[in-house]
N, C-alpha and C positions, 0 to 999 in steps of 0.2 A: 596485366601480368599475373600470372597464379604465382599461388602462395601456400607453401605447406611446412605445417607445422606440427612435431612429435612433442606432446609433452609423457616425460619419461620416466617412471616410479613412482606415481601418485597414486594416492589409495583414494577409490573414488565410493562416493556416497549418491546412491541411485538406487529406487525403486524399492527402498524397505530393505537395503544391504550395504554391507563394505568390502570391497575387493580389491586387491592391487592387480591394473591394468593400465598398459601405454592408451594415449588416446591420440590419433591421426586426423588433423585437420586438415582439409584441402578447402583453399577459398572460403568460402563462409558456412562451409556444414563439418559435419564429423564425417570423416572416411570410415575411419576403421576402427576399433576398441577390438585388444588382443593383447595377449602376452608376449611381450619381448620382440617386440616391432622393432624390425631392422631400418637403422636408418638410411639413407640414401644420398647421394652427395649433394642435392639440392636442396634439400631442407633444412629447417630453422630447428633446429633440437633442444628443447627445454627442459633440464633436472627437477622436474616437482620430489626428487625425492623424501618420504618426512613428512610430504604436504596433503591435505587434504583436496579433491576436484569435486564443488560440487554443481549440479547446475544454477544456471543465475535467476536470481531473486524474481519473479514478476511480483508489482505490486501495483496489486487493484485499486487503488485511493489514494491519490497524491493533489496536492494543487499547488503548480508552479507557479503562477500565478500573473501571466502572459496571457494576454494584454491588458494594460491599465492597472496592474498594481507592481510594475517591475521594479518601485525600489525597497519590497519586500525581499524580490523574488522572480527570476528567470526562468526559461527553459533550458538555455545555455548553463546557468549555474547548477543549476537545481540537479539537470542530470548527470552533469560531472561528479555532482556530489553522493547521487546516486550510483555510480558505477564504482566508486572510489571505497562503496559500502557492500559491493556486491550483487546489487539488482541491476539485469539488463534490460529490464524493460518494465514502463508503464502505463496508470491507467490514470489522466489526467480529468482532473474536474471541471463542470461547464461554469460556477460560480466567479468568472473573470468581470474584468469590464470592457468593451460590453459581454454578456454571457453570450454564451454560446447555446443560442435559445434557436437558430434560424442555422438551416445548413450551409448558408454562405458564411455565418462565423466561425460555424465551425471548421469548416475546409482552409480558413483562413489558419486556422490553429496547428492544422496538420502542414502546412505552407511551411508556415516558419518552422514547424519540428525537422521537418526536412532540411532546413539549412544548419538549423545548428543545437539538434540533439544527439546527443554523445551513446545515448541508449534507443532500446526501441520504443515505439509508444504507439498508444491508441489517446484518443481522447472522444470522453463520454458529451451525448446533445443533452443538454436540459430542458426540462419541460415545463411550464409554465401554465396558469388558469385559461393559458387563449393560443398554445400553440400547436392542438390537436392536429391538423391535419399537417403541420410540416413534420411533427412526429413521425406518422406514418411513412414517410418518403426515407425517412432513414436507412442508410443498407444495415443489413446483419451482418453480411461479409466481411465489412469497411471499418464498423463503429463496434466498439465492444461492449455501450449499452447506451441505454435510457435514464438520466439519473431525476428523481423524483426528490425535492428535499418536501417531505410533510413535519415541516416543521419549522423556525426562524430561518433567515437566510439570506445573502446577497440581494439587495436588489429585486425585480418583478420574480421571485423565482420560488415563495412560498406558494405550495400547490393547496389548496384548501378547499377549493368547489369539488362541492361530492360528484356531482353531475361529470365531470370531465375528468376525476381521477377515475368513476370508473368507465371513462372512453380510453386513459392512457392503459389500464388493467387489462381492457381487449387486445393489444396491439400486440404481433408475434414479433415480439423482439426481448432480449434480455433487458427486466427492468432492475433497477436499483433504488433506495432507500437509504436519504436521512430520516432518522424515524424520531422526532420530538415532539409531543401533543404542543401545542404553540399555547392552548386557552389556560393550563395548567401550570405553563410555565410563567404567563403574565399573570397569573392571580399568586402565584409563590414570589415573585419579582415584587408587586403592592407590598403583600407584607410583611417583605424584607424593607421596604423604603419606609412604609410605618413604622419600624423598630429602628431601623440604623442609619433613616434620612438617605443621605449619600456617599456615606460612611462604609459601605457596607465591608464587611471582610470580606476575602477572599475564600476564606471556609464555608462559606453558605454558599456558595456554585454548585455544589454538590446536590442540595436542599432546594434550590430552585431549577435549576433542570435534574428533576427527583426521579426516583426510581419510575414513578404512578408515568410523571410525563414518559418516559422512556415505553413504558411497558403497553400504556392508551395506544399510542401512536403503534409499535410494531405489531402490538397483536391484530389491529385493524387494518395492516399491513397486511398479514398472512391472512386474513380474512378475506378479503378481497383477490388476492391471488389463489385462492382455493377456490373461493366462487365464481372467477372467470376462467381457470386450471392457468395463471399466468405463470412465467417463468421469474421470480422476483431473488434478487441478493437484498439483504440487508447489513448495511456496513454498519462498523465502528458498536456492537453489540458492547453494552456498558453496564449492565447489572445482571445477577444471577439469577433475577426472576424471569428475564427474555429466554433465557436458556433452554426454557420448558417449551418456546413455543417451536423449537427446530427436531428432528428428526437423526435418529445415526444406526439405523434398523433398515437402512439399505445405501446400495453406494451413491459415494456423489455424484455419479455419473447421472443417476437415476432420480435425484432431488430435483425438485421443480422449485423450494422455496429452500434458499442456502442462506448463509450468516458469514459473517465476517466478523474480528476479533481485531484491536488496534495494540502494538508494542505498548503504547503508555497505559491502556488498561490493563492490563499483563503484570506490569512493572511497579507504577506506582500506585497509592492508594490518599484518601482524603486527611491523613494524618499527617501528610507532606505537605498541606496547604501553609500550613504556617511556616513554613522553610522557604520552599520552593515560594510560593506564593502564584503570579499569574502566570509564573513559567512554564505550570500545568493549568492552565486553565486551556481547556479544551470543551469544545461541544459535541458529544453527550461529555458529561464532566467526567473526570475520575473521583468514583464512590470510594465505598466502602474496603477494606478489607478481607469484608468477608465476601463483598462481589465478585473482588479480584482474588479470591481462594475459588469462587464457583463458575468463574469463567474459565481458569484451567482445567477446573472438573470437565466442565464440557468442550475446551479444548481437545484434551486428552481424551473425549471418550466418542468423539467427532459429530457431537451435536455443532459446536462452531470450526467451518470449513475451512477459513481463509487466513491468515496472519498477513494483516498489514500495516503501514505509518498512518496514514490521513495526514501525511507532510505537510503543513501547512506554514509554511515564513511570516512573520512582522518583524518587525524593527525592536528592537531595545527599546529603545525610547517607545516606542508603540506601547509595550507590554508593560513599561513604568508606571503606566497611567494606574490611576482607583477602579475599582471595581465595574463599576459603569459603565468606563470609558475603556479598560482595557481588552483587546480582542482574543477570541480565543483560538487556538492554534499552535501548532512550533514544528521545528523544524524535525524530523527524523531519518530519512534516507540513507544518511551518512552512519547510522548505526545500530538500525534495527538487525540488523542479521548477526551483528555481535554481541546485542543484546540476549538475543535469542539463543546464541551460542554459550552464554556465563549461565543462561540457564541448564543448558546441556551438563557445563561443570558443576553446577549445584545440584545437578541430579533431579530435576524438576520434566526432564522431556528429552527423551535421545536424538541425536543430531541426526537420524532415519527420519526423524517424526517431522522436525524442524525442515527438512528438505521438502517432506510433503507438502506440509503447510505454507509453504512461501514461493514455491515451486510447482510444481505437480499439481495438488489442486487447483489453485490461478488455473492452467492452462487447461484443466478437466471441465472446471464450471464455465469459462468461457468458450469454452472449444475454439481455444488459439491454435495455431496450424502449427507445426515443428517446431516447437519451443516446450520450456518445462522439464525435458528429463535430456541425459546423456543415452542418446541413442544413435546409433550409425544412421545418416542420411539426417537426421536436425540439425537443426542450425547452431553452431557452435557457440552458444552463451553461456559461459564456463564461471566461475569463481573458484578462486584455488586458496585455502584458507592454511595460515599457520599455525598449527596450535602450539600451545604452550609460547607464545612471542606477546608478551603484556603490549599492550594498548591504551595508551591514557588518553582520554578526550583533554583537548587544551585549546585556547580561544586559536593559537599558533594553525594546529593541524584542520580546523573546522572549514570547510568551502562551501557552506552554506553562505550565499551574498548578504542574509542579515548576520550575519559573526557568531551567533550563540546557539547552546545544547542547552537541552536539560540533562544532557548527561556530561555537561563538564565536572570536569575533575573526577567524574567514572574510571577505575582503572580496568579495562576489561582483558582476559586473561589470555584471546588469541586477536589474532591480527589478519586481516584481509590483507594478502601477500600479492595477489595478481588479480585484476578481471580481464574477461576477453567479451565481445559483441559479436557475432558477427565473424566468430575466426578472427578478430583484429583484436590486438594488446590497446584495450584503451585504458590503464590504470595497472603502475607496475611500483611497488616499491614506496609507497609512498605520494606517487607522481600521477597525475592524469598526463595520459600520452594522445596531445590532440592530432586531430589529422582525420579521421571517419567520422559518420554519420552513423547513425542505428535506423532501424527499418520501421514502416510501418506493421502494426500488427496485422494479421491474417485472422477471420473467424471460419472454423466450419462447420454451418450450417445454415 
């Protein structure tokens, strides 16, 4: 049965502007974007008056953490909470259990996204010191990348032999990048356990996966991809010295070697360790201050392409643990796009800029098919945001299946009022509205 639906006096934010125009959904694309769209008696008519439309979130780096770590972390939860924050679609990590090292696990991944993902999704293959040739069989069409950790990691999935990273460097496909020197960060590891036994604080995360590890690892990153002309992203970019090694002297369309940027290195800095504690412990860590002053520099000046979560769930009690023991990770989905928005209010990055980077780029650097902006004939993945309607994080509202933020108790200043997927209302009011599915991603090229 079709379905069409006007939503009606929303000022919409697309493509580096703001305009008030109707927007006309039929089934799951955009019809029509116009002025004063007459309605018609079969349709569903929505008042966004007041309200913001923008398009919905892609976000490149997320791990749900399906199959074998689900009582962190679902697909089913994960993207309700996801949609609930405004992102329609994403780009899941191959660090499960088992990893998704071999095409049969990973088709298994898209399997189950299919029955009960609330948003869209692609999910990346990993690569491994022995999995060169199933690499190659990967589609480009199908799969939205190659993820490479050079650096600590789940399981067989530290890539270290030079010989076979540079056979993964050959292969025509979009590669990606954890980027940690691993040698650097076990000799910083020693002698922090020389000085603090097992004691260690939490403030010296920062100091052991150190700027040097950060900066070894990526720039031999973009070495290698210059050397072989590979197509390489590098996620989760965490200090201001990485900054130097990307480019903003031609468009993204046109980069071969892009970067990525995470909400909590945006957000917080290493002087929250003693508050927060492992709440922010993330890998690459969150530094300095002044990293996080030079990563908006080059946010804003579009050396770093992409704004994403790297969502990552434990458990409460996971994250209780000491230093050692506890993981690093947490949950963001649910409120990076608001985050990004209190920066809009603080005058930090216009909500233009904020659309590009969570929207529009994602779908540039991937070359995702009809997604990323509000266009007639794309697929209708919408977010309609309230402004000026505070928003307080509270364990109450959080649908992340491990319970907690690091941004509870954040009051943030607008409110995500509506999503759509797909033409479909999945998230209205407070409420995930189940009932749909979200689509696999499309790549073209």
């Amino acid at each position: 049965m079709s379905q069409t639906i006007l939503l009606k006096g929303g000022q919409i934010v697309n493509e580096g502007r703001q305009f008030a125009q109707d927007i006309l959904i039929k089934n799951d694309r955009i019809e029509k974007i116009a002025q004063n769209i007459s309605p018609e008696n079969n349709w569903e008519v929505v008042n966004v008056e007041g309200k913001l439309i923008l398009p919905g979130c892609i976000d490149d780096q997320v791990h749900f953490r399906e199959p074998g770590l689900t009582h962190k972390g679902n697909i089913q939860t994960e993207s309700r909470a996801a949609v609930a924050g405004g992102i329609t679609s994403y780009m899941e990590q191959p660090n499960t259990k088992p990893a998704a090292t071999t095409i049969e696990e990973l088709e298994k991944k898209y399997q189950r996204a299919s029955e009960v993902s609330i948003a869209n999704y692609s999910f990346n293959m990993g690569a491994t010191n022995d999995n060169l040739e199933e690499l190659k069989k990967v589609s480009k069409r199908n799969v939205a990348g190659l993820k490479i950790f050079m650096g600590s990691s789940t399981g067989n999935m530290l890539v270290d032999a030079e010989k076979t990273l540079d056979g993964i460097f050959q292969l025509d496909h979009q590669l990606i990048t954890h980027c940690e020197d691993e040698g650097t960060i076990r000799a910083n590891l020693e002698k922090a356990k020389e000085q603090y036994g097992e004691d260690i604080p939490m403030n010296m995360h920062s100091k052991i996966r150190s700027e040097e590890a950060c900066y070894l690892s990526s720039s031999s990153a973009a070495e290698l991809a210059k050397k072989h002309g590979s197509r390489l992203h590098i996620f989760h970019i965490s200090t201001a010295k990485e900054t130097t090694l990307f480019r903003n002297d031609i468009p993204l369309a046109d980069k071969k070697i892009t970067s990525e940027v995470c909400i909590h290195h945006l957000w917080f800095d290493d002087s929250q360790y003693d508050t927060k504690g492992s709440l922010i412990k993330w890998n690459p860590a969150v530094k300095t201050a002044s990293d996080r002053d030079g990563l908006w520099d080059a946010l804003l000046d579009d050396r770093l392409d992409v704004v994403a979560t790297d969502h990552a769930p434990h458990t409460l009690e996971e994250k209780q643990n000491k230093y050692l023991t506890a993981p690093s990770g947490g949950p963001l989905v649910q409120h990076a796009l608001l985050a990004m928005l209190q920066k809009v209010d603080e005058g930090k990055i216009t909500i233009e800029r904020v659309v590009d980077k969570m929207a529009h780029a994602p779908a540039i650097l991937f070359k995702i098919e009809d997604r990323g902006y509000i266009r007639e004939g794309y697929y209708a993945d919408l977010v309609i945001v309230e402004p000026k309607k505070k928003y307080e994080v509270t364990k109450a509202n959080i649908l992340y299946k491990c319970g907690w933020s690091p941004f509870e108790g954040v009051g943030f200043s607008n409110s995500i009022n509506s999503t759509y997927v797909n033409g479909k209302l999945v998230y209205d009011n407070g409420q995930v509205v189940e009932g749909t599915k979200g689509m696999r991603l499309l790549f073209n090229r």
